[in-house]
C-alpha positions as a Python dict, from the first residue, in 0.01 Angstrom:
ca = {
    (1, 'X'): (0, 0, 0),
    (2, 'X'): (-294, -251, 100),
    (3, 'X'): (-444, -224, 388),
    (4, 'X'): (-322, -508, 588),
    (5, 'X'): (34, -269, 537),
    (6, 'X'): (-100, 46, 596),
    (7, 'X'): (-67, 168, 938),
    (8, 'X'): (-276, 490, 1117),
    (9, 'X'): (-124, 764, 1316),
    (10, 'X'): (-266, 661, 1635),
    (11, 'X'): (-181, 283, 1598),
    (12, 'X'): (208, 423, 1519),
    (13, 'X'): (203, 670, 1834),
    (14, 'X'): (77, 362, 2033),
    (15, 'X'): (320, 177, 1923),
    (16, 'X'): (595, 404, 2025),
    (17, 'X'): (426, 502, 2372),
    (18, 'X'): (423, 115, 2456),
    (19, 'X'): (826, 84, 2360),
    (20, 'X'): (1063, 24, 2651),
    (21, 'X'): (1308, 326, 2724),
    (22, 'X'): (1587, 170, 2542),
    (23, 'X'): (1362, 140, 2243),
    (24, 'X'): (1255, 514, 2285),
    (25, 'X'): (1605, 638, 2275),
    (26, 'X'): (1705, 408, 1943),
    (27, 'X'): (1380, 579, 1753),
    (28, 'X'): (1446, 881, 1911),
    (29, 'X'): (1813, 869, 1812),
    (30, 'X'): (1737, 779, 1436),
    (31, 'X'): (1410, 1077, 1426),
    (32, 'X'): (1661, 1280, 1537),
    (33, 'X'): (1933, 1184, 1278),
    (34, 'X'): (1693, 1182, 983),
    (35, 'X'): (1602, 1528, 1120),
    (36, 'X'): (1936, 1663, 1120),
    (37, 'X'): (2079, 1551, 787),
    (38, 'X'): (1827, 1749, 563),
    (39, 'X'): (1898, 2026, 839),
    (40, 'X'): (2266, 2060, 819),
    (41, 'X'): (2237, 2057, 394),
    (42, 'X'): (1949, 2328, 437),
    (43, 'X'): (2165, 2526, 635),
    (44, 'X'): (2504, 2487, 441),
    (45, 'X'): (2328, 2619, 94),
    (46, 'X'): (2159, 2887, 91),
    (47, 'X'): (1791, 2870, -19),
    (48, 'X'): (1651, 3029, -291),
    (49, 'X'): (1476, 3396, -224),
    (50, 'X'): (1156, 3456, -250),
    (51, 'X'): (1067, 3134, -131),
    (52, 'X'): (702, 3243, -292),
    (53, 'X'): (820, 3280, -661),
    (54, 'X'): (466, 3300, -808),
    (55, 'X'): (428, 3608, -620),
    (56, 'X'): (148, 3901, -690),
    (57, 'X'): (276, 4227, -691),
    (58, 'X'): (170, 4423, -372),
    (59, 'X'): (47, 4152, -187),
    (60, 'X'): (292, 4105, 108),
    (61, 'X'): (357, 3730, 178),
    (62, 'X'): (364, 3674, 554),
    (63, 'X'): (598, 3356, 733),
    (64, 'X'): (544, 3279, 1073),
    (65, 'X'): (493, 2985, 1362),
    (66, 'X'): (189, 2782, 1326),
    (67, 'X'): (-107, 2859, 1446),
    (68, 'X'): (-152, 2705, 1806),
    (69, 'X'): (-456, 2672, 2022),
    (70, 'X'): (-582, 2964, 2293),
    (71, 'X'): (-393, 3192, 2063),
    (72, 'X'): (-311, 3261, 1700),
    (73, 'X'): (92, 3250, 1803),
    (74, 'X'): (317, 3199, 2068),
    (75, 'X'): (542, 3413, 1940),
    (76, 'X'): (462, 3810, 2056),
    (77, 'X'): (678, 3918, 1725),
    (78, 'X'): (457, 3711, 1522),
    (79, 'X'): (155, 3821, 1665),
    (80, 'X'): (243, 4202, 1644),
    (81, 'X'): (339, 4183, 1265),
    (82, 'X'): (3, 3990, 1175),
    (83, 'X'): (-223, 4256, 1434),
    (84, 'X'): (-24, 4521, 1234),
    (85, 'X'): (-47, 4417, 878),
    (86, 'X'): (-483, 4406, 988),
    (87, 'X'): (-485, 4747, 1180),
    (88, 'X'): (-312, 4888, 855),
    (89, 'X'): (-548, 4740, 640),
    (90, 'X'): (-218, 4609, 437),
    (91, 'X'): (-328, 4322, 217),
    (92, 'X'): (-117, 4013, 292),
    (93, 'X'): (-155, 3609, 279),
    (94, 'X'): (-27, 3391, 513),
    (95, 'X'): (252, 3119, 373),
    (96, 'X'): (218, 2813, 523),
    (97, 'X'): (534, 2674, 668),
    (98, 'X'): (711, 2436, 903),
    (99, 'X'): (857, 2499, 1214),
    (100, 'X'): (1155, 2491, 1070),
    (101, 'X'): (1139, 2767, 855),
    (102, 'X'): (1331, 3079, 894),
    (103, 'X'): (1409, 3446, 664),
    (104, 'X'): (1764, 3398, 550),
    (105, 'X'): (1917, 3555, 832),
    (106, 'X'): (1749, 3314, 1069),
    (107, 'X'): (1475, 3557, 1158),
    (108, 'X'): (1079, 3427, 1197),
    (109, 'X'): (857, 3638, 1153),
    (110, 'X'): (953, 3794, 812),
    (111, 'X'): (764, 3933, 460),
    (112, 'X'): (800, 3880, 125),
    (113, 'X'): (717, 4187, -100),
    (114, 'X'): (756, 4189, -495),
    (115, 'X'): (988, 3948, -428),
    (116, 'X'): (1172, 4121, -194),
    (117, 'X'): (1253, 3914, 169),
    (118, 'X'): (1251, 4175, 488),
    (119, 'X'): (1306, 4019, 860),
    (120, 'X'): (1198, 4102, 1141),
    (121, 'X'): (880, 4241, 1280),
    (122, 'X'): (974, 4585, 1343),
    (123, 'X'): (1184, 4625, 1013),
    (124, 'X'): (904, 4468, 845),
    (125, 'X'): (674, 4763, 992),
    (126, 'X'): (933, 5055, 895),
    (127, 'X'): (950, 4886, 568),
    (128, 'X'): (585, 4859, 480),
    (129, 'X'): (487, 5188, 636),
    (130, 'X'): (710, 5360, 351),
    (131, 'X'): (622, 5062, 83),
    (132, 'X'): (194, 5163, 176),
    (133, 'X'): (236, 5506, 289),
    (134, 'X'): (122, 5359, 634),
    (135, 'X'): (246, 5650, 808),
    (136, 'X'): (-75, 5762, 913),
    (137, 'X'): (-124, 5491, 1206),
    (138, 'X'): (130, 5698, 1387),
    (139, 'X'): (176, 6050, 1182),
    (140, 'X'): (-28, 6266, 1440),
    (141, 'X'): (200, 6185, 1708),
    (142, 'X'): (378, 6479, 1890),
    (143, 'X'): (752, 6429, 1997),
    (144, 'X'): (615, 6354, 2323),
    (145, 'X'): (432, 6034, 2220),
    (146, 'X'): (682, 5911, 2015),
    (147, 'X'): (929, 5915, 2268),
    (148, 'X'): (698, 5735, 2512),
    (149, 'X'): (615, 5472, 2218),
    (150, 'X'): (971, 5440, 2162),
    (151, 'X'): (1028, 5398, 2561),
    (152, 'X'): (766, 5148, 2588),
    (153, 'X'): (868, 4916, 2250),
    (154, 'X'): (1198, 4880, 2436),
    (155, 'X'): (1032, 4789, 2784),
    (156, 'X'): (866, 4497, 2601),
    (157, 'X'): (1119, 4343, 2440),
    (158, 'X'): (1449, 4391, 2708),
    (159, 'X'): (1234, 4375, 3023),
    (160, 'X'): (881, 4250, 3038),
    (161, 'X'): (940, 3965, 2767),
    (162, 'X'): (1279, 3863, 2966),
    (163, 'X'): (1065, 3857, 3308),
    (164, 'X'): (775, 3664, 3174),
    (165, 'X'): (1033, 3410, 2987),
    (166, 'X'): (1054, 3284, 3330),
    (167, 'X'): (705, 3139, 3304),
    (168, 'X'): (734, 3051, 2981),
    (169, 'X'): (1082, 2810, 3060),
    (170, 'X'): (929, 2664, 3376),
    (171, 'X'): (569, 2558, 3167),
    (172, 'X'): (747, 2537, 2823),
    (173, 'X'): (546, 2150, 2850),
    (174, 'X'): (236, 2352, 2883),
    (175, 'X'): (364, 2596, 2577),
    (176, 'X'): (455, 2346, 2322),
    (177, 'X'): (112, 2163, 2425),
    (178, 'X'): (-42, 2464, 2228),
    (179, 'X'): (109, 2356, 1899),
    (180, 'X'): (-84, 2125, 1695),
    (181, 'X'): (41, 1735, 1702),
    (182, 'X'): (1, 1739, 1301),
    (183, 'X'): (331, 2022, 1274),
    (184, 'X'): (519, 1723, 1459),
    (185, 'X'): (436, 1463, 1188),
    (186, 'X'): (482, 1096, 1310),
    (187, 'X'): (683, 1157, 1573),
    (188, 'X'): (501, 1373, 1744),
    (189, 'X'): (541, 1231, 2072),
    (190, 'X'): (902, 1208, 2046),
    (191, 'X'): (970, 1591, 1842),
    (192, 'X'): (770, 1733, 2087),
    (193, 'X'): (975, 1676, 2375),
    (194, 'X'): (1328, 1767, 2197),
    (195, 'X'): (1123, 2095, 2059),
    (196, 'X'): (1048, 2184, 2423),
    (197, 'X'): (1429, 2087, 2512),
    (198, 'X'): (1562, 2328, 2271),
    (199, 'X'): (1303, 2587, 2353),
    (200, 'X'): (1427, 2539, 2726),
    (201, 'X'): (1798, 2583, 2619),
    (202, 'X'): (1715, 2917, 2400),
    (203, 'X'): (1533, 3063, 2762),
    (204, 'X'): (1854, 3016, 2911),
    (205, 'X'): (2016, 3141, 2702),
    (206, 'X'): (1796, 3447, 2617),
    (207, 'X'): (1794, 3530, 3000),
    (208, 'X'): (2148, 3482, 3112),
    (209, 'X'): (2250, 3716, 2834),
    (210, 'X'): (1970, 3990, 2924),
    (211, 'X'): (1987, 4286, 3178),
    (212, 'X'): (1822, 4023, 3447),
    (213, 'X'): (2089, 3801, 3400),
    (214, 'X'): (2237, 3896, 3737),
    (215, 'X'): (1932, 3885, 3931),
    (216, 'X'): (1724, 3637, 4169),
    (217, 'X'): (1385, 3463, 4042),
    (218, 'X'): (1198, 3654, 4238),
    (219, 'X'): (1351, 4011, 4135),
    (220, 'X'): (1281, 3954, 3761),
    (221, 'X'): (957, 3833, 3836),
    (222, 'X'): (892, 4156, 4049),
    (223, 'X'): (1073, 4366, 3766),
    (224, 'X'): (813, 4253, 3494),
    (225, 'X'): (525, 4319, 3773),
    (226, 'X'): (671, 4716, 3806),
    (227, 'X'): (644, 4692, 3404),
    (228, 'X'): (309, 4582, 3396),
    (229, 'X'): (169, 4877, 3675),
    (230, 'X'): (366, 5142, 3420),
    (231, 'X'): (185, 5030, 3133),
    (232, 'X'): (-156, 5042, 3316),
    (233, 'X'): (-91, 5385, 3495),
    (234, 'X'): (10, 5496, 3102),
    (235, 'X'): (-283, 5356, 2996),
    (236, 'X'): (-493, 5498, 3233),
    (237, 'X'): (-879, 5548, 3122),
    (238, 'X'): (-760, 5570, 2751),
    (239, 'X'): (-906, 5340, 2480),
    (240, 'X'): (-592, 5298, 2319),
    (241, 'X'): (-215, 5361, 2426),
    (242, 'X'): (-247, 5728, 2269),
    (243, 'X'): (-562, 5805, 2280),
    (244, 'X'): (-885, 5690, 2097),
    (245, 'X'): (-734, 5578, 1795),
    (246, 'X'): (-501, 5250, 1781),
    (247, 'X'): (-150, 5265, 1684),
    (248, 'X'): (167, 5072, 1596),
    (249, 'X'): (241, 5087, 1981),
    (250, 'X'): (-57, 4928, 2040),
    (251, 'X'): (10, 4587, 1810),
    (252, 'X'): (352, 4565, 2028),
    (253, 'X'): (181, 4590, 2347),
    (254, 'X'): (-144, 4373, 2252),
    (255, 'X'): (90, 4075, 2170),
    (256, 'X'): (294, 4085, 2470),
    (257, 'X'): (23, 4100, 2684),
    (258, 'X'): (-139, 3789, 2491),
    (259, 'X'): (95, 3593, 2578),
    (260, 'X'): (53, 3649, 2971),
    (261, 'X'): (-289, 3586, 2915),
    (262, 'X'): (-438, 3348, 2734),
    (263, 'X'): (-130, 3063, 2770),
    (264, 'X'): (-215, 2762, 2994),
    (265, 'X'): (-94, 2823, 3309),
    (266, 'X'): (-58, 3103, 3596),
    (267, 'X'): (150, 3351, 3709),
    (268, 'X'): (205, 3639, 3896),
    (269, 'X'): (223, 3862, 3611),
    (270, 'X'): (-123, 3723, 3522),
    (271, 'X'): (-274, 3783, 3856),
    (272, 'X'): (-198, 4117, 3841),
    (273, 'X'): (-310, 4214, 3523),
    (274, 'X'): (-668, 4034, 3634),
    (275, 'X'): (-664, 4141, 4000),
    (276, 'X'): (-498, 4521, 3955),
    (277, 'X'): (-410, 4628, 3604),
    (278, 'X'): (-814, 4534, 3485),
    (279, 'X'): (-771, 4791, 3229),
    (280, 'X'): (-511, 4653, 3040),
    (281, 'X'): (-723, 4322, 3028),
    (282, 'X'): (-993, 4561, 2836),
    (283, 'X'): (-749, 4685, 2626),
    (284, 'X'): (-686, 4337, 2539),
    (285, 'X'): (-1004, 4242, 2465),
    (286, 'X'): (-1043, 4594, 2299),
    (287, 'X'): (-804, 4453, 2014),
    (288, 'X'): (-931, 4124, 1989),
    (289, 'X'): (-1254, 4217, 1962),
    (290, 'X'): (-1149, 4491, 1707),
    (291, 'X'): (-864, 4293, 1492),
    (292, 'X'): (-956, 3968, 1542),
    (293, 'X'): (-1283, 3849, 1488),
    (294, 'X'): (-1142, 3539, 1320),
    (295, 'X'): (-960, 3482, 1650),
    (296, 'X'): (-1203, 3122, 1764),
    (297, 'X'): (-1111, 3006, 1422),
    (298, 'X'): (-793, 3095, 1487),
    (299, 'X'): (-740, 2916, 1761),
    (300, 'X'): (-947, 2600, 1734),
    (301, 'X'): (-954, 2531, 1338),
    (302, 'X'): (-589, 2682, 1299),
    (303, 'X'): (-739, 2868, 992),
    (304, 'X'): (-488, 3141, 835),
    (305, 'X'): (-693, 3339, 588),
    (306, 'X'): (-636, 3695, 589),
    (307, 'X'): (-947, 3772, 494),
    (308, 'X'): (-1005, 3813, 864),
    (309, 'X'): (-1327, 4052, 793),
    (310, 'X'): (-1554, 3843, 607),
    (311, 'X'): (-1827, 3659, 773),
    (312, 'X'): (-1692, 3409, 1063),
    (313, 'X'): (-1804, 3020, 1045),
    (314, 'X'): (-1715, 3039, 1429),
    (315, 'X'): (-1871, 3295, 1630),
    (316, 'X'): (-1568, 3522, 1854),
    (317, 'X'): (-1586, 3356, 2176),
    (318, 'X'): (-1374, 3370, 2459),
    (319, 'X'): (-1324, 3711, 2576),
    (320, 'X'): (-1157, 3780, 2853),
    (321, 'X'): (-1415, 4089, 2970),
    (322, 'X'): (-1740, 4012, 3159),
    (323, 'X'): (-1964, 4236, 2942),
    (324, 'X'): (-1892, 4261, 2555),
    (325, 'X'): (-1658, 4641, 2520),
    (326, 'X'): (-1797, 4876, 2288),
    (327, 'X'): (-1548, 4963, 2012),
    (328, 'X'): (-1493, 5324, 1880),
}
């Protein structure tokens, strides 16, 4: 193409930003066709597993959302396998991959292992811990602790995630902001907006069929606020959530709180881990500081290596702590 034909990215967002709304909807109408054709054959035939077919043995392949800014994922699942996979010291590369992509049972985040596909962050977790003999993150745990680990998985995925998905419907703008214009290709203006519509719809959807289903704003809000002060009275003066050594727990927990945290906008549940629940802000930081020191790269260059303990082009910055937390 010469260049007289070729035309840049900005010059062909400009050009869409400038077209009247009737124009909008025809482009939008045909992105959204030309999205949906390759969609509906993708999901009629089934793909071929492992998608990674040059594969090395032991190295676990890990798929996930892109990396976004202020934090490696905006997914909590995704975060906790990746945080897990470096606190077991499990070697692993990240595949790149669209949006789009999902395990065969529609499940993101999932592994590939010797060619082997397993879905879903917590069966990913059980399966690796057996695969690595990985047991020893958690195998000095009395019956006690795992019960209270089991307790508290559960209280982050049925309660405290359903209660913050408030925030995260009502600034889903602000959310999708965090993903790179690049994973949108061409259209970016125009995908973004029926990405945050769909992420909207799955909120609704998520919530209405949840235990808080039945309940006012207000009393989920205040629900996920009662789930927050547990998890800081549990915490206590501890390092970690059972002790002085991190554990599986503490992946789950350090990815949900993440993603109160360090998103773009406010809300209760944020004030109150910075104005009453300061420890679990340390713990936070604790983890970051500990299993991601890659985390500015992260965040700002979108890098994925998982060689996440070699020497950092970008020096960790942004911690949420006002004086740098000595690790154990």
């Amino acid at each position: 193409m010469s260049d007289s034909q070729s035309v840049s990215f900005q010059e062909l967002t400009k050009a869409l930003e400038d077209l009247p709304l009737w124009g909008k909807t025809l482009v939008a109408g045909g992105a959204v066709l030309a999205c949906y054709l390759p969609y509906a054959w993708f999901t009629s035939n089934k793909r071929a597993s492992p998608l990674k077919s040059d594969f090395k043995p032991g190295i676990v392949y890990l798929y996930q959302l892109p990396r976004t800014k202020e934090l490696p994922s905006i997914s909590a699942s995704c975060l906790k396998l990746e945080t897990w996979l470096r606190m077991a010291e499990i070697p692993y590369e990240n595949v790149h991959c669209g949006l789009g992509t999902r395990g065969l049972d529609g499940a993101i985040p999932f592994v590939e292992l010797d060619g082997k596909e397993i879905s879903h962050s917590a069966l990913a977790i059980t399966h690796l811990k057996e695969k690595f003999s990985k047991g020893s993150l958690d195998d000095h745990f009395n019956d006690e602790q795992k019960a209270s680990c089991h307790a508290f998985e559960r209280l982050l995925h049925l309660s405290l995630a359903s209660s913050h998905l408030i925030y995260r419907a009502e600034n889903a703008d602000k959310l999708m902001g965090l993903i790179p214009a690049n994973n949108f290709g061409v259209f970016a203006s125009i995908f973004s907006i029926f990405v945050t519509k769909a992420y909207l719809g799955r909120c609704a959807s998520i919530i209405s069929s949840s235990s808080l289903g039945g309940y006012s704003r207000d009393q989920r809000i205040s629900l996920g606020k009662e789930d927050l002060h547990a998890l800081s009275k549990y915490l206590g003066s501890k390092h970690f959530f059972t002790g002085f050594k991190p554990t599986s727990i503490d992946a789950s927990i350090f990815a949900s709180l993440a993603q109160i945290l360090f998103v773009p906008y406010e809300s209760e549940h944020k004030k109150l881990l910075n104005d009453e629940c300061n420890n679990l802000v340390k713990f936070v930081d604790r983890m970051k500081s500990r299993f991601w020191p890659d985390w500015a790269d992260a965040t700002t260059k979108f890098t994925t290596d998982s060689n996440w303990k070699r020497k950092l082009s970008t020096p960790p910055n942004g911690s949420r702590a006002q004086t740098p937390q000595k690790l154990d």
